[in-house]
C-alpha positions as CSV (number, residue, x, y, z in Angstrom):
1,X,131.4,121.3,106.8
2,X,128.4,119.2,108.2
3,X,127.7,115.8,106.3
4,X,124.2,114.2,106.2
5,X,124.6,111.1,107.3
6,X,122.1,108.1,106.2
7,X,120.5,106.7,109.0
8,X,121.0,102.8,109.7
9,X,117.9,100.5,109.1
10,X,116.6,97.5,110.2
11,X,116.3,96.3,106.9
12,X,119.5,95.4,104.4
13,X,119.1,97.9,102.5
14,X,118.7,101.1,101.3
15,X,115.6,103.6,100.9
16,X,114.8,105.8,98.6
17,X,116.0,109.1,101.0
18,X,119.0,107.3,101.8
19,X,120.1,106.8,98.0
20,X,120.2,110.4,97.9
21,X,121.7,111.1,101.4
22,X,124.2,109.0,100.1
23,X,125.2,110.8,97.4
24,X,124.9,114.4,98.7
25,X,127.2,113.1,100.7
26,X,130.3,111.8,98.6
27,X,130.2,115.4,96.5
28,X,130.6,116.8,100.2
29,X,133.3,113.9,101.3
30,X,135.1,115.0,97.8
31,X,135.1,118.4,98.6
32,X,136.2,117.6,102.4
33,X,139.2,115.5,101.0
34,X,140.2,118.5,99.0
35,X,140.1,120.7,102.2
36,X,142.2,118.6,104.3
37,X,144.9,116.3,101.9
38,X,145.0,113.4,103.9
39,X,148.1,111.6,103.8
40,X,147.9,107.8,102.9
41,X,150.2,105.5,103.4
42,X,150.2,102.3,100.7
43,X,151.9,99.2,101.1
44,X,151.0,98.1,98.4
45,X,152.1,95.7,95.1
46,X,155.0,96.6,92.8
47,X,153.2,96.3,89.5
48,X,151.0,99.6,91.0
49,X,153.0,101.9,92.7
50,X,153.2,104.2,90.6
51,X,149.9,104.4,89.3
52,X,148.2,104.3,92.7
53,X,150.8,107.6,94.2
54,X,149.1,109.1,90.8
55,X,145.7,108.7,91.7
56,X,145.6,109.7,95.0
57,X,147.2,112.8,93.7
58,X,144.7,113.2,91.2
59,X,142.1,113.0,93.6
60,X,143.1,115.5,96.3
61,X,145.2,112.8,98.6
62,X,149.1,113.1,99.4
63,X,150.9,109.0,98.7
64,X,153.6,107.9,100.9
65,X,155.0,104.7,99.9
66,X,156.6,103.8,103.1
67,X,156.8,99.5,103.3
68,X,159.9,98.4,105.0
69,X,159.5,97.0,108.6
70,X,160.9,99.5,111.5
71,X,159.1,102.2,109.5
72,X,155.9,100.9,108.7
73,X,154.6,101.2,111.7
74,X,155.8,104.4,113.2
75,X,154.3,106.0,109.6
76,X,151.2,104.0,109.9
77,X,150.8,106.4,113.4
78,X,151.1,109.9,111.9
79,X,149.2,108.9,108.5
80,X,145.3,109.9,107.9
81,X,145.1,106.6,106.5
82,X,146.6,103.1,105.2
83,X,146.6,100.7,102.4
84,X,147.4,96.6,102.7
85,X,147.4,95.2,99.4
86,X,149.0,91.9,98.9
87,X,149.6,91.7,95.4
88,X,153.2,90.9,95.5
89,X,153.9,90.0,99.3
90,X,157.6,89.7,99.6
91,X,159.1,88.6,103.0
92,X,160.0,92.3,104.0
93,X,156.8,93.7,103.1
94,X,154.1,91.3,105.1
95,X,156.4,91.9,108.1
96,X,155.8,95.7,107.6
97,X,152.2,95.3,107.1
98,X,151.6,93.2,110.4
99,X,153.3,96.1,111.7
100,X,151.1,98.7,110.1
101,X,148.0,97.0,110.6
102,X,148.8,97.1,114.6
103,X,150.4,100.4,114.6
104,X,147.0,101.7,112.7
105,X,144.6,100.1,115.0
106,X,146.8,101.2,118.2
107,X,147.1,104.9,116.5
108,X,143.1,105.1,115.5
109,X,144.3,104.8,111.7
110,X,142.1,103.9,109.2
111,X,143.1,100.8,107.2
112,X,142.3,98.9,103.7
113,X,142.8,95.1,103.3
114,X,143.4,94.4,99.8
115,X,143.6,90.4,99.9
116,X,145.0,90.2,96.1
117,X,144.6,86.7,94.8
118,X,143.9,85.1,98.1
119,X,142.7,81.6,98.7
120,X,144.6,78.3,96.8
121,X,148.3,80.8,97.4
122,X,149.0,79.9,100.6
123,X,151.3,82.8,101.9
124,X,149.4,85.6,100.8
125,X,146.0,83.6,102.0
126,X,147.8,83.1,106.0
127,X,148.9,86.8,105.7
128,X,144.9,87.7,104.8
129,X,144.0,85.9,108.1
130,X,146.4,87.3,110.1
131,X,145.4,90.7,108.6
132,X,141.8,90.0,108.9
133,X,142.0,89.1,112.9
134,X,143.8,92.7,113.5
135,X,140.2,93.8,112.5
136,X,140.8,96.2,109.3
137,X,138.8,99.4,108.8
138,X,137.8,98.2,105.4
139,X,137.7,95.1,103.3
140,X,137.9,95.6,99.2
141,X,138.3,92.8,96.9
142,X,136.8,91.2,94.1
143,X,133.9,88.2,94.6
144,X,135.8,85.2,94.3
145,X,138.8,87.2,96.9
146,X,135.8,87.9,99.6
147,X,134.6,84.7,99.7
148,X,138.0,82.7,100.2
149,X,138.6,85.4,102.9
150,X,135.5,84.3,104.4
151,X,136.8,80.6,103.9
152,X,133.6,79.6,101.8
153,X,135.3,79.5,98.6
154,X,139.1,78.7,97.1
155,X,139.3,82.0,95.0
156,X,139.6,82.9,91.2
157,X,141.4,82.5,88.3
158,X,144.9,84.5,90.0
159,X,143.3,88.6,89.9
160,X,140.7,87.4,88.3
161,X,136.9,87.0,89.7
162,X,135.4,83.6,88.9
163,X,132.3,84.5,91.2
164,X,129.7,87.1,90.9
165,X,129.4,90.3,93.1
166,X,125.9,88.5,94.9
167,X,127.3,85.4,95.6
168,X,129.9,87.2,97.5
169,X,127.2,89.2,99.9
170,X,126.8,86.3,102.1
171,X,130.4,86.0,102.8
172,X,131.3,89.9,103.0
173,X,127.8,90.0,105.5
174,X,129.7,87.6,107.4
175,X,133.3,89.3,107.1
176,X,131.7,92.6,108.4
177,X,129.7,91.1,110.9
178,X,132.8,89.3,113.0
179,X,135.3,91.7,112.2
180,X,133.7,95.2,112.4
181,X,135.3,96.1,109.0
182,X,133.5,97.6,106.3
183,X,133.5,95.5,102.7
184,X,133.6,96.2,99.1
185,X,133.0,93.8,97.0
186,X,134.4,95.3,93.2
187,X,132.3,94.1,90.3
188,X,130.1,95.7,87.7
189,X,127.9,97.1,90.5
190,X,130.3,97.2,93.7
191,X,128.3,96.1,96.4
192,X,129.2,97.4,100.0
193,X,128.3,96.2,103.3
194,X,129.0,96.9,107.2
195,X,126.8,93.7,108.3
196,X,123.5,95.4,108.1
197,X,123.2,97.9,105.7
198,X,123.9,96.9,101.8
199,X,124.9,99.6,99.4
200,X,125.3,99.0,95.7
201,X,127.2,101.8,93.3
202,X,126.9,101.1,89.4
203,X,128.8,103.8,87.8
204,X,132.3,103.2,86.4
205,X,133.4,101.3,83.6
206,X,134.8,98.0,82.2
207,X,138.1,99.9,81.2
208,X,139.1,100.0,85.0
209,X,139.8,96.2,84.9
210,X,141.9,96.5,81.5
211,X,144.3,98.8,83.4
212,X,147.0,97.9,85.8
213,X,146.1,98.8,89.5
214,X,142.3,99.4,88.5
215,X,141.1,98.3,91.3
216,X,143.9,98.2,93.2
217,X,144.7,102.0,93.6
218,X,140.8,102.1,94.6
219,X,141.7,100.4,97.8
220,X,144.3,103.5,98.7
221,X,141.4,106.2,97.9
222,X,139.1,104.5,100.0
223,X,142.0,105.1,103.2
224,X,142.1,108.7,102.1
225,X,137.9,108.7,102.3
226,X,138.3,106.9,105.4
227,X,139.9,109.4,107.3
228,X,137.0,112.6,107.1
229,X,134.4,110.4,108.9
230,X,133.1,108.1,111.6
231,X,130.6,106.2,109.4
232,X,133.0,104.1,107.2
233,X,129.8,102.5,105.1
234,X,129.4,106.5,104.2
235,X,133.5,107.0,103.0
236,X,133.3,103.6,101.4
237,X,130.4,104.7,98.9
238,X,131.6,107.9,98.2
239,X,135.0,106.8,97.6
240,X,133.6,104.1,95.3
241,X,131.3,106.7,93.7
242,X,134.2,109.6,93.2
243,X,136.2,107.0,92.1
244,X,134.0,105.0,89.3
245,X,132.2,108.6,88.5
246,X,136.0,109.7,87.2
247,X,135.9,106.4,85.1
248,X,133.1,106.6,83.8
249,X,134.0,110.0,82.3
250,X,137.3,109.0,81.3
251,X,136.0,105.9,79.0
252,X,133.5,107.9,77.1
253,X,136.5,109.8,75.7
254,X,139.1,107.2,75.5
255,X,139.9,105.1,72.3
256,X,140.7,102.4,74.6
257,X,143.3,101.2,77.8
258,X,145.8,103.6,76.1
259,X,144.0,106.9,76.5
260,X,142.1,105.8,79.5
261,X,144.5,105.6,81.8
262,X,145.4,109.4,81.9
263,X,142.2,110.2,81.4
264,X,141.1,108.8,84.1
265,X,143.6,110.8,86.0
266,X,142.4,114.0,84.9
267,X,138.7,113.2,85.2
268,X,139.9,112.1,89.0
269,X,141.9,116.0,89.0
270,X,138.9,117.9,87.5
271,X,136.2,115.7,89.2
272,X,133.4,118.2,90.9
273,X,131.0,117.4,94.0
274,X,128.1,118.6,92.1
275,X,129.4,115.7,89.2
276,X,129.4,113.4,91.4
277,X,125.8,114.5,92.9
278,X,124.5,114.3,89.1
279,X,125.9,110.9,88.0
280,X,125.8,108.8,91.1
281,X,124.3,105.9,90.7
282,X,123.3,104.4,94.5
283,X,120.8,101.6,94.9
């Protein structure tokens, strides 16, 4: 399957053609995913485990929970991609994600940093620089998480943003540009950036953050997008896309957090390249 590819620009941003590249493109990455499966390996927080194996079922993907330390890394070699979230960073588990995150880069893995509630909680905030200087694939977090990463900023209220999305471009500009990773930067409009180009996506839905592992399980789908090609900028905004596309669908026939959730699962199951080509919204 042959994906058109957006071209990089001088300028920040994205034209007119590329808004469109850009979404032909996730229905195609969607279908790609489909095709191939990729196994994703998530290290991830306790409170959404379960949710996130879920949701990369849903979409097409294959979860492996595999956290302790003498197998992180061997897994991290055979997997198609990797999740670091550090949500609840016991001893056992940052030793196995130092040992991911090196196995990955040695192995040509993908990899996600999650850096949960970084900034004034100091172990989880040393373990994001240690992370960060192993040079992830991709960086997703909220505002006020980007900018402590970047050391401009002390972080939020715990999970909790207290920045907006574009006061956090400076600092993920500055993330991508020193580290060669990719980053997300989760709000209303998630804003995505590899240094030079911007990319914002404004579908999904205010229901995603009344969930448990909303955003969290996001970071594992974009491993799984991160594996079918090169251009990470071009898995990281169909992943977002795919992603907030199935939420959006799943809160216009939900009552509330209640039904969302396994709506959201089965709008993720049923979700359709030529849906996501129809409701992207790329700018």
């Amino acid at each position: 399957m042959s994906i058109r590819t957006p071209q990089q620009s001088a300028h920040p941003s994205t034209d007119d053609s590329s808004v469109g590249e850009f979404a032909s493109a996730s229905g195609d990455l969607l279908d790609r995913l489909r095709e191939r499966t990729p196994l994703v390996q998530s290290i991830t927080n306790a409170v959404v485990t379960n949710f996130t194996a879920n949701v990369l079922l849903a979409v097409g993907a294959a979860p492996a929970m595999t956290d302790i330390p003498t197998e992180a890394g061997p897994f991290a070699r055979i997997a198609s991609g990797v999740l670091l979230n550090l949500g609840t960073p016991q001893a056992e588990q940052r030793a196995a994600m130092v040992e991911a995150a090196t196995a990955a880069n040695d192995a040509g893995t993908p990899w996600v940093l999650d850096p949960v509630a970084v900034g004034f909680l100091p172990v989880r905030t040393a373990l994001a620089a240690e992370l960060l200087a192993l040079r992830p694939t991709i960086v997703r977090g909220n505002a006020s998480e980007i900018i402590a990463l970047a050391g401009l900023g002390a972080g939020g209220r715990g999970v909790d943003s207290t920045d907006s999305v574009d006061s956090a471009i400076e600092a993920a500009t500055a993330i991508a540009r020193t580290s060669g990773a990719v980053v997300a930067i989760s709000g209303p409009t998630d804003v995505i950036t590899d240094g030079e180009r911007i990319v914002r996506c404004s579908n999904g839905h205010a229901c995603l953050t009344r969930v448990t592992g909303g955003g969290c399980a996001l970071g594992a789908v974009l491993a799984a997008f991160a594996s079918l090609d090169d251009d990470r900028l071009l898995t990281t905004v169909a992943a977002t896309t795919a992603y907030t596309v199935a939420a959006q669908l799943a809160a216009a026939e939900s009552r509330g957090p209640g039904s969302f959730a396994p709506a959201f699962l089965d709008h993720l199951h049923l979700l359709d390249a030529d849906t996501v080509r129809s409701l992207a919204v790329i700018v």
